[in-house]
C-alpha positions as CSV (number, residue, x, y, z in Angstrom):
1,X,147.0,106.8,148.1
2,X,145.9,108.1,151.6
3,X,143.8,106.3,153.9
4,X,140.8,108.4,153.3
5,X,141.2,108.0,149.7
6,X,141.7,104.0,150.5
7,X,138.5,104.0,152.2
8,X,136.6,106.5,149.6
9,X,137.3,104.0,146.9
10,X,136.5,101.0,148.6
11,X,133.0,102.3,150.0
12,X,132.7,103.6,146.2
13,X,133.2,99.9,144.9
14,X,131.1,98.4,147.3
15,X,128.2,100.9,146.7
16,X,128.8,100.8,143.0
17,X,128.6,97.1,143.0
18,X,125.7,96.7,145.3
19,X,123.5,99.4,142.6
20,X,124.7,96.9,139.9
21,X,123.5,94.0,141.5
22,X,120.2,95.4,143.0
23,X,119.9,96.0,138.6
24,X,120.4,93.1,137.9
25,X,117.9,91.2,140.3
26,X,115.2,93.9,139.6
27,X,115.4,93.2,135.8
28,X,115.1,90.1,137.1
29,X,112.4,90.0,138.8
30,X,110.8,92.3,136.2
31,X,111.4,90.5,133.0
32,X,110.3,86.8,135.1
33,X,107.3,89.2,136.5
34,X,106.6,90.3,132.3
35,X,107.3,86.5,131.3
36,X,104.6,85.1,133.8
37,X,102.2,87.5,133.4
38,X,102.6,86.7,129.3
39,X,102.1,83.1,130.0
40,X,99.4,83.9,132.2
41,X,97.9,85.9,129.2
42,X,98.2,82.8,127.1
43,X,96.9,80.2,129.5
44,X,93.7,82.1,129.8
45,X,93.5,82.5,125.7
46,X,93.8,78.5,125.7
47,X,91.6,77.7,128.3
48,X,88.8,80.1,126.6
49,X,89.7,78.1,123.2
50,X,89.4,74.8,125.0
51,X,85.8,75.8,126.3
52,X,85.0,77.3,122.7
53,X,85.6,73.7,121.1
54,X,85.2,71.8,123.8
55,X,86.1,67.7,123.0
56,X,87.8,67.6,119.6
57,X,86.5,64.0,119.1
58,X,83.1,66.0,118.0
59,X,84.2,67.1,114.6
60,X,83.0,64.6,111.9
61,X,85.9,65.3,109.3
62,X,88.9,66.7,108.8
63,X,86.6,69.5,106.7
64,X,84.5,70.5,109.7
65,X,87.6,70.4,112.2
66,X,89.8,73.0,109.9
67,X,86.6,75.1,109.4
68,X,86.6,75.5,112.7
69,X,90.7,76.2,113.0
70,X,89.4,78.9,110.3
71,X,87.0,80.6,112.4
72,X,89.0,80.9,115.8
73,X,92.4,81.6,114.0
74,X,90.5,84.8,112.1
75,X,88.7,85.7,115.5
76,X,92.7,85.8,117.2
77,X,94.5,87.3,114.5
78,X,97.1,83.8,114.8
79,X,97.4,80.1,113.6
80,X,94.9,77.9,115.5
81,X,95.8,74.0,115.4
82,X,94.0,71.6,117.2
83,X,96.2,68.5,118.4
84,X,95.0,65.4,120.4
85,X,96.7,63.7,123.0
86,X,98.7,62.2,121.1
87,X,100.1,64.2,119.4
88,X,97.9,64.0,116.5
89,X,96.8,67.1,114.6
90,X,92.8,67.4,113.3
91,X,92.1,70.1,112.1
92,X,94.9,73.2,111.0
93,X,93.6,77.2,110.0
94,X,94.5,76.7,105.9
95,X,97.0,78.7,104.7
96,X,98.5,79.5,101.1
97,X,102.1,79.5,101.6
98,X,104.7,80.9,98.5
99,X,108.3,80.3,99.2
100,X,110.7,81.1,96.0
101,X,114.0,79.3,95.8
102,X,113.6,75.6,96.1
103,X,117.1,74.1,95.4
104,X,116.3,70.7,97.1
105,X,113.0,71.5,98.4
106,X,113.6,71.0,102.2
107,X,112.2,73.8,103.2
108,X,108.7,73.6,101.6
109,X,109.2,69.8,103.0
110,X,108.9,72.3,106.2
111,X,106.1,74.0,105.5
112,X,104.5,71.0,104.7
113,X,105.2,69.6,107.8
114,X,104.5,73.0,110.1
115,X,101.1,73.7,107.9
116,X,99.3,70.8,107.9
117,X,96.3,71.0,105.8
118,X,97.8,74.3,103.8
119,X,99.0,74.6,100.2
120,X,102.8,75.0,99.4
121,X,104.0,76.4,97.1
122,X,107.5,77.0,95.1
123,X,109.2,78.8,92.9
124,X,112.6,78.6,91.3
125,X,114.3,79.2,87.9
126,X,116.0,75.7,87.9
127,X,115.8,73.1,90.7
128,X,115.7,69.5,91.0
129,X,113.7,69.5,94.1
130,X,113.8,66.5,96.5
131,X,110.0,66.3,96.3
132,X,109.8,65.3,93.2
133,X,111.7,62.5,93.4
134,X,110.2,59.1,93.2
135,X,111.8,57.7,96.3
136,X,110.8,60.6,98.4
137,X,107.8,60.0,97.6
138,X,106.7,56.7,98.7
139,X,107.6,58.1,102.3
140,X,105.9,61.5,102.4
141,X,103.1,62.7,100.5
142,X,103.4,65.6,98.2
143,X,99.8,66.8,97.1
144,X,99.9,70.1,98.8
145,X,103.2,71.2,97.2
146,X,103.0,72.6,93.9
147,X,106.5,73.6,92.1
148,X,106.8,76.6,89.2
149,X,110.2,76.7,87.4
150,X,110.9,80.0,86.1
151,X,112.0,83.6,86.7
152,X,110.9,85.2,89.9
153,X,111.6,88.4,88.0
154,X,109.0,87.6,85.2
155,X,105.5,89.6,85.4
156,X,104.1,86.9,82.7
157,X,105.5,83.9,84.2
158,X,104.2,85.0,88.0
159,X,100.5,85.7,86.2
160,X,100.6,82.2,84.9
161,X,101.2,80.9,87.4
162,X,100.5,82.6,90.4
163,X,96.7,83.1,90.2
164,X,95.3,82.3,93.2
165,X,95.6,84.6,96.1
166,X,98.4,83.6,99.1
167,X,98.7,84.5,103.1
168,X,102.7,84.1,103.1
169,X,105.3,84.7,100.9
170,X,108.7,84.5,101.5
171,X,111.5,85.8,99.1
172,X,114.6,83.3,100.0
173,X,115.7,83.3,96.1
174,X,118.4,84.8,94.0
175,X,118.6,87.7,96.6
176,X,119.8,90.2,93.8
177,X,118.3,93.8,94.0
178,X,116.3,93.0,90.9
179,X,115.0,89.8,92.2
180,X,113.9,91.2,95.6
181,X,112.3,94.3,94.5
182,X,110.6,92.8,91.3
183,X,109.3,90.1,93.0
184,X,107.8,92.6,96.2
185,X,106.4,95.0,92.9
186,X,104.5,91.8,90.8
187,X,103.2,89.7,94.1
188,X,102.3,92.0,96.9
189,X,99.8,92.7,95.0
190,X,99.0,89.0,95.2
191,X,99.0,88.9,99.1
192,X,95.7,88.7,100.6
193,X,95.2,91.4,103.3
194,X,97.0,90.8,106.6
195,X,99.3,88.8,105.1
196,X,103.0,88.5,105.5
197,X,105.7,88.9,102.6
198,X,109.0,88.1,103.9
199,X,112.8,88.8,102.5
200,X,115.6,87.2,103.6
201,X,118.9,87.8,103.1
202,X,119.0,91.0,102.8
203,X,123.1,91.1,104.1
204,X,123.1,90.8,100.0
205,X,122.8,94.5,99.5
206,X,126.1,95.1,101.1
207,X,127.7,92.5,98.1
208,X,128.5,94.3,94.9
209,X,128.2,91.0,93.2
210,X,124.3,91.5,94.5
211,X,124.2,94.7,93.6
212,X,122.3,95.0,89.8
213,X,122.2,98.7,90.6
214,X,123.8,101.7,88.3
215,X,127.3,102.0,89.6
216,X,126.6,99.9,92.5
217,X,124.5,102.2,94.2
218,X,123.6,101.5,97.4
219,X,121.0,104.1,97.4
220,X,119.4,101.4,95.4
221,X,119.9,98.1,97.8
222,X,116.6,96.3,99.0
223,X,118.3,97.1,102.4
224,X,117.8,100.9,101.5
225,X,114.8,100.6,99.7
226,X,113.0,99.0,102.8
227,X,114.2,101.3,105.4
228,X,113.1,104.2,103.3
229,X,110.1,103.1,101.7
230,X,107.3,105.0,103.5
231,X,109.2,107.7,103.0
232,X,107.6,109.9,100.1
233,X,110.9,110.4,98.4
234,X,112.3,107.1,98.0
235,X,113.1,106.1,95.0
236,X,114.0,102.6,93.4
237,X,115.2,101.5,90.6
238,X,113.2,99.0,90.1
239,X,109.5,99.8,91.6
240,X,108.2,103.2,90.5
241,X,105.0,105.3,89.5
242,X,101.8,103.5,90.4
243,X,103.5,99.8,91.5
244,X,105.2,102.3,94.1
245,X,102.4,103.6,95.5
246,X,100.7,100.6,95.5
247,X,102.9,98.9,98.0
248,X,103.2,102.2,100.2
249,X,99.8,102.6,100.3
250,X,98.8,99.1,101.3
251,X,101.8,98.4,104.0
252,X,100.2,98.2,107.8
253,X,104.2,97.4,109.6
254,X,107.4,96.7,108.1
255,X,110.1,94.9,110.3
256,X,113.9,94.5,109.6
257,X,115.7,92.2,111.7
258,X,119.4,92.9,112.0
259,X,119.6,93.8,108.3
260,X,118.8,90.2,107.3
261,X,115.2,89.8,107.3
262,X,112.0,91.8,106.3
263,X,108.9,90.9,107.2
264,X,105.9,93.5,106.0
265,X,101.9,93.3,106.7
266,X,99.5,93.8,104.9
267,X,96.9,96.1,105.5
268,X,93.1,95.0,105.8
269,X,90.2,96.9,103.7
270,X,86.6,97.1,104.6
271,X,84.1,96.4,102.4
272,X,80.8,98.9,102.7
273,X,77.5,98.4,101.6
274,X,74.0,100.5,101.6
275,X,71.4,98.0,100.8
276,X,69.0,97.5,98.1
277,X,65.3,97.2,97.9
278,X,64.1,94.7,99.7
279,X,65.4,92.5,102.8
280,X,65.9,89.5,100.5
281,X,67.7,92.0,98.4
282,X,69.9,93.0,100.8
283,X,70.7,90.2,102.2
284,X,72.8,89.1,98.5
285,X,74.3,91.7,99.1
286,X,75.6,90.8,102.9
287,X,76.2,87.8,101.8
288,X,78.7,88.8,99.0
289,X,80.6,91.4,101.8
290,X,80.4,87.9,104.3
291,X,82.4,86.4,101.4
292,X,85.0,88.8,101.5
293,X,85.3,88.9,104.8
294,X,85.7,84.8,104.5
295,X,88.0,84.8,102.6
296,X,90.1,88.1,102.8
297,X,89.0,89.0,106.1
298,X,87.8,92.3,105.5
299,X,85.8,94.2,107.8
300,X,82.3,94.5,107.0
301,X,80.2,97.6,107.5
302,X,76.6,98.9,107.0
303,X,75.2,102.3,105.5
304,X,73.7,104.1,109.0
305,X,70.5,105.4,108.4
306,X,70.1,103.2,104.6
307,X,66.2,103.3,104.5
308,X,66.6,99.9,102.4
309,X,69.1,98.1,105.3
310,X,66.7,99.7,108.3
311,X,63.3,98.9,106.6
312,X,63.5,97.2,103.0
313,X,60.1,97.4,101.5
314,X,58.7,96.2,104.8
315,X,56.7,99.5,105.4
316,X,55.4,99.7,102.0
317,X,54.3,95.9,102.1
318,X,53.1,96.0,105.9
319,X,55.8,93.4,106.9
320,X,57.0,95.6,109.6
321,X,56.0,95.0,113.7
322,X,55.7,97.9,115.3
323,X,57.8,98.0,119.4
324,X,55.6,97.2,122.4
325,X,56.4,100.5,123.5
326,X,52.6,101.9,122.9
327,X,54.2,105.8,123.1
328,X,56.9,105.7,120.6
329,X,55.1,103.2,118.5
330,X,58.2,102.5,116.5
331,X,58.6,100.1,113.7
332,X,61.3,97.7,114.8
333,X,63.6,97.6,111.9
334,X,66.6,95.6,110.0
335,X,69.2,97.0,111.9
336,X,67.9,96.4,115.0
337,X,67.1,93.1,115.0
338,X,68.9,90.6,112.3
339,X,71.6,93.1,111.2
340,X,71.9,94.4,114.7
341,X,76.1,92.3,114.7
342,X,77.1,94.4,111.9
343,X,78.8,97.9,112.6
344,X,77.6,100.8,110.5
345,X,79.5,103.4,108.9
346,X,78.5,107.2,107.4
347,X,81.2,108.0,105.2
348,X,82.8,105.3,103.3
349,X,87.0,105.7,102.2
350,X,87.2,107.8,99.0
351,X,89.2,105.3,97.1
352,X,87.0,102.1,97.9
353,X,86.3,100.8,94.8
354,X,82.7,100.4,93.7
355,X,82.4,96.5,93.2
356,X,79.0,96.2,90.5
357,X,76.8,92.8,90.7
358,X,73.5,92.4,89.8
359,X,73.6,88.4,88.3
360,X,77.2,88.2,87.6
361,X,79.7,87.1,89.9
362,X,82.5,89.5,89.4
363,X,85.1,89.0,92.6
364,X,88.4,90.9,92.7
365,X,91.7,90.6,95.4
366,X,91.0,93.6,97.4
367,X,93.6,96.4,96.3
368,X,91.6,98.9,98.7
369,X,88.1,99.4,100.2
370,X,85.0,97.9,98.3
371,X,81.4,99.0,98.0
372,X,79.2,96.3,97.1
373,X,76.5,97.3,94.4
374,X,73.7,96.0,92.5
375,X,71.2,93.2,93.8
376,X,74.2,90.3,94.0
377,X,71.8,87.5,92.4
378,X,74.5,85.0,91.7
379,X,75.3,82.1,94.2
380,X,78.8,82.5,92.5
381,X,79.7,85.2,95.1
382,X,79.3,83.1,98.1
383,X,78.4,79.7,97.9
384,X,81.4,78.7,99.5
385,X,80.4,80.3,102.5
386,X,76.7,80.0,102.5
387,X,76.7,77.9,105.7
388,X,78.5,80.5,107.8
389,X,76.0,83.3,106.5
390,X,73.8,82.8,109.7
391,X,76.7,83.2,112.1
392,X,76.7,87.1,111.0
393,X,73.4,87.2,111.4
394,X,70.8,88.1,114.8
395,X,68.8,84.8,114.3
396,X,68.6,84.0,118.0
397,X,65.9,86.5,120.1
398,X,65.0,84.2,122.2
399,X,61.6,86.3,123.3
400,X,60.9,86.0,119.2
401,X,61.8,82.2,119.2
402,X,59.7,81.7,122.3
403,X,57.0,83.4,121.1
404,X,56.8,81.1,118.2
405,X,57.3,77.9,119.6
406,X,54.1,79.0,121.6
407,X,51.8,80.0,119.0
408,X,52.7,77.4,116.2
409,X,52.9,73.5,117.5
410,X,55.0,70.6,115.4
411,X,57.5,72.9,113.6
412,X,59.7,69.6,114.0
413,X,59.9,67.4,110.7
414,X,57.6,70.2,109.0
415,X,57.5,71.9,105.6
416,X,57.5,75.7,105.0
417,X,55.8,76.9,101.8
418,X,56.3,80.2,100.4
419,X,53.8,81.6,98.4
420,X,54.1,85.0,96.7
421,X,51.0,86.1,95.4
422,X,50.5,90.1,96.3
423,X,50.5,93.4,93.9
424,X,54.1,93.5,94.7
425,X,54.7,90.7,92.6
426,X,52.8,90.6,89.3
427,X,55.8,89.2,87.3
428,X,55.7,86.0,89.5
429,X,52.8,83.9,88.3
430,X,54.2,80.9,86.9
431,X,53.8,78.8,89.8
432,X,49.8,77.8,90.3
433,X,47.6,76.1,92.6
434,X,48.9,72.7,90.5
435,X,52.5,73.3,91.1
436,X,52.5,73.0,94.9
437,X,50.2,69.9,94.5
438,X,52.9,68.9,92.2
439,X,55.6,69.6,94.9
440,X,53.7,68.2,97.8
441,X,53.5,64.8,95.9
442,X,57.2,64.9,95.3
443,X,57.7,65.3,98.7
444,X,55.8,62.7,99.8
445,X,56.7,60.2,97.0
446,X,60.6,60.4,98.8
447,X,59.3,59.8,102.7
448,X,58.4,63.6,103.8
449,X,55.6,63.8,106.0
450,X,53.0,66.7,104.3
451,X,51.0,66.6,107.4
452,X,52.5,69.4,109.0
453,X,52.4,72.7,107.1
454,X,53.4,76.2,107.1
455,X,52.4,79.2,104.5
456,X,54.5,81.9,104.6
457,X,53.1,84.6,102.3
458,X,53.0,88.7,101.6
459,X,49.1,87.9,101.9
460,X,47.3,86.2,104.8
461,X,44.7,84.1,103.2
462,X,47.5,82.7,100.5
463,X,46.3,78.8,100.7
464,X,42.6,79.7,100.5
465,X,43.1,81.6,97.4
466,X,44.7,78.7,95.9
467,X,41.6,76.5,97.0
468,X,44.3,73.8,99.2
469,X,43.5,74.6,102.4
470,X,40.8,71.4,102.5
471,X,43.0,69.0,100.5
472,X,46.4,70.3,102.6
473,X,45.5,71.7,105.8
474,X,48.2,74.2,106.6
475,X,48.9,76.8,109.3
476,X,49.4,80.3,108.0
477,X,52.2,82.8,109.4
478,X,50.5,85.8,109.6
479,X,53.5,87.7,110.9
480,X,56.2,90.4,110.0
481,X,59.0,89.3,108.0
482,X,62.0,88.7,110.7
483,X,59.5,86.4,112.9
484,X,59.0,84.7,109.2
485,X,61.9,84.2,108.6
486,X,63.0,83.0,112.4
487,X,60.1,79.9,112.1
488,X,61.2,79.1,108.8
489,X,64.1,78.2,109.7
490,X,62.9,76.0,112.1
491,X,61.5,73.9,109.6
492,X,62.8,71.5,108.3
493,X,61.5,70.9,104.5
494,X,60.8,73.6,101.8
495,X,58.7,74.3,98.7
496,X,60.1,78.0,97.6
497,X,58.0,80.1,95.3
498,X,59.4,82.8,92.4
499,X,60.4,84.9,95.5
500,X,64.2,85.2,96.5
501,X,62.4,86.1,100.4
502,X,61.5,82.6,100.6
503,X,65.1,81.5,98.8
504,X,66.7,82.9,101.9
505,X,65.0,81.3,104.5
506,X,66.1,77.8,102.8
507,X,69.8,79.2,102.7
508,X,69.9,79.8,106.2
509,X,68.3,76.8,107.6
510,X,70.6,74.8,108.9
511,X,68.9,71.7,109.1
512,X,70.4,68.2,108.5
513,X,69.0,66.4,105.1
514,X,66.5,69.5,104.2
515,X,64.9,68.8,101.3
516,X,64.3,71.8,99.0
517,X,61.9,71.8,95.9
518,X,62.4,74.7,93.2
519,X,60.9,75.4,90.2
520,X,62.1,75.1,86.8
521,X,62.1,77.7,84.8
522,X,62.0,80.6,87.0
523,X,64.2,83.1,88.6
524,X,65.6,80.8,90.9
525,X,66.4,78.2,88.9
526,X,67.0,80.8,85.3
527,X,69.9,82.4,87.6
528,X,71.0,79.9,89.1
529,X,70.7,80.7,92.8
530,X,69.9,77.0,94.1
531,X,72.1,74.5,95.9
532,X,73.6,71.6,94.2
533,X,71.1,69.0,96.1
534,X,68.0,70.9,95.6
535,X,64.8,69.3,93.8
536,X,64.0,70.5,90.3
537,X,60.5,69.9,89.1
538,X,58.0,71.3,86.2
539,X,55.5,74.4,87.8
């Protein structure tokens, strides 16, 4: 070699080496620059969680403090756990959790462990799993972690047993094509929305003593299968016709991890709704679509332009306020003021499912989009979630509240009374003049101060027609139906009529020890739509 092509190669080398190490330190530099700026991201998301719940210590149970875990953890998409100090955890966003293959059980020991306050649960065709075992037992405590032995392949077996709705499954079982692809055909459709089925081992469908498959067919593996399966032409030997389509239809992402591990989503639904009849109406129907979203975190939406969801029969009753504006002279409506948090939607999906109520309480897994229909009179629907109904909910104008703490005085330790007496209403005359004497008494005879009352009625004379304005002085709230509705709530006792208008503003009072008088023998009480500590008496 010459001495030019001595010193070619050498500067060649040196430049060479200087690019590959100007690479490497700008990779660097990039990837710590990507790593900070992520840690950055998450510091900011736990300071604004820190100032969302402020001091842990405030939550009075373990209830309240997972409630809250619930809330944040659907608001961010993620687990939300709230630890003290010491290490201790209060509160945990619940969680039901399927794992199938138990063997010893250390892995749902695991789960336990990770998900505090969740449900576990197993499956396994024969197991001895640790536990169950008496020894075990007196260290850890078990009562979240339910066992099935059987056939992961068996429809009848899973619909015995598996009839509840889960957030996670995870197939780590006989990892046979049959058992992986029959158990994704009979539970995804058990998987709430969002959630996560996972398959591991999938390395199995390489192993022709894994492969239950005509002539060992790789074409038919898992492996293959979930590669291909949002392709229209896959085919399986195990999943076809509508259980196919099922599963392609409802997958958001699907993940494989060095041809090991699987893990698909879920996709979310909405739920749709147009209103009905009147506000109070309506409002069993938002509060059946709240339940959904509760509990399956579907997204809720509102008909634009519903004449029953923008006015109810306000207009036709005159329990509409009209804008200050003096030159539009609007009506302020519904969807501007107390459904005003809800979006709106003009076209719903052509396969949502039309979801019928008017006093039953029929409540399906979402498989798709639902429209809720009929009036929704049955506490069935949402009762578990009645005290998160307000949240979705524009109760807090504060010109509206200020204008009412102006006009009415001593709303503190009062009693609202609703009294429906108008041509609206001609079915509703069981309650008299003597059942609201009969009520107030009640009241009183438990320690309720009577002194301070407040009439809300479709009329405005309502307590003079009854002849009790001498013997029970009242104040009557001569006002359009939302500004009812806010100073009701602010009360903090209730006598409710035959009308479901004044049954709402009970529900969504949030008021510590309310005490709620109903009458027997009426719509209220006939379907059912009252709380388990409410006051039954005679009209």
């Amino acid at each position: 070699m010459g001495i030019r092509s001595r010193i070619f190669f050498i500067v060649f080398v040196l430049l060479t080496a200087s690019i590959f190490i100007t690479y490497v330190v700008a990779e660097r530099d990039l990837t710590n620059t990507f790593k900070l700026q992520i840690v950055d991201e998450l510091k900011k998301q736990a300071n604004l969680l820190s100032l969302s719940v402020q001091n842990i210590s405030k939550f009075n149970s373990i209830e309240e403090a997972d409630a809250e875990a619930d809330k944040l953890a659907e608001a961010l998409n993620s687990r939300v756990t709230f630890i003290k100090n010491n290490g201790m955890v209060v509160g945990d966003s619940e969680l039901n959790v399927l794992e199938i293959g138990i063997r010893e059980g250390w892995s749902h020991l695991m789960w336990c462990d990770y998900f505090k306050y969740s449900k576990i649960y197993g499956i396994d065709n024969f197991s001895d799993p640790v536990f169950l075992n008496n020894n075990i037992n007196k260290t850890y405590n078990f009562d979240r972690i339910t066992a099935f032995i059987g056939d992961q392949t068996d429809e009848k077996f899973l619909n015995e047993n598996i009839t509840f709705d889960l957030d996670i499954i995870i197939d780590d079982g006989g990892h046979k094509m049959s058992h992986q692809q029959l158990s994704l055909k009979y539970l995804f459709k058990k998987l709430k929305p969002n959630g996560y089925y996972i398959i591991e081992d999938l390395h199995t469908s390489e192993w022709d003593g894994f492969l239950d498959v005509p002539n060992n067919n790789r074409k038919y593996s898992t492996l293959n299968f979930l590669k291909n399966i949002q392709n229209q032409n896959i085919d399986s030997h195990f999943i076809k016709g509508d259980e196919l389509m099922y599963i392609q239809d409802n997958i958001k992402s699907i993940n494989i991890y060095d041809n090991k591990l699987c893990i698909i989503q879920k996709k979310n639904y909405n739920v749709y709704l147009d209103g009905i009849a009147g506000l109070d109406n309506t409002l069993f129907q938002i509060a059946t679509a709240i339940g959904y979203k509760e509990k399956y975190n579907l997204d809720i939406f509102l008909k634009s332009g519903s004449y029953e969801i923008k006015y109810g029969t306000s207009i036709i009753f005159n329990r509409i306020k009209l804008s200050n504006d003096p030159i539009s002279n609007e009506y302020i409506t519904y969807d501007k003021t107390i459904f005003s948090k809800f979006d709106y939607y003009d076209t719903a999906n052509n396969s949502a499912i039309e979801l019928v109520n008017d006093y039953t309480d029929n409540i399906v897994i979402p498989s798709s989009d639902i429209i809720i229909k009929g009036y929704c009179q049955n506490i069935g629907l949402f009762k578990e979630y009645i005290h998160k109904i307000p949240e979705y909910l524009h109760l807090n104008d504060p010109i509206r509240n200020n204008y009412i703490k102006s006009k009415y005085k001593n709303l503190e330790n009062s009693v609202m009374i609703g009294v429906r007496i108008g041509d609206d209403l001609k079915h509703m005359k069981k309650v008299t003049r003597n059942s609201y004497i009969k009520a107030l008494e009640t009241l009183k005879g438990i320690g309720v101060n009577i002194e301070n009352l407040f009439i809300i009625s479709d009329v405005d004379n309502a307590w003079e027609i009854f002849d009790l304005q001498n013997i029970y002085p009242a104040t009557q709230v001569v006002e359009d139906d939302i500004t009812q509705i806010y100073l009701g709530r602010m009360c903090s006792h209730f006598i409710l009529s035959e009308s479901t208008f004044h049954l709402w503003i009970a529900y969504l009072c949030n008021t510590v020890n309310k005490k709620v008088i109903v009458f027997k023998d009426t719509d209220i009480t006939n379907r059912k739509l009252f709380l388990d500590d409410w006051i039954h008496i005679d009209y």
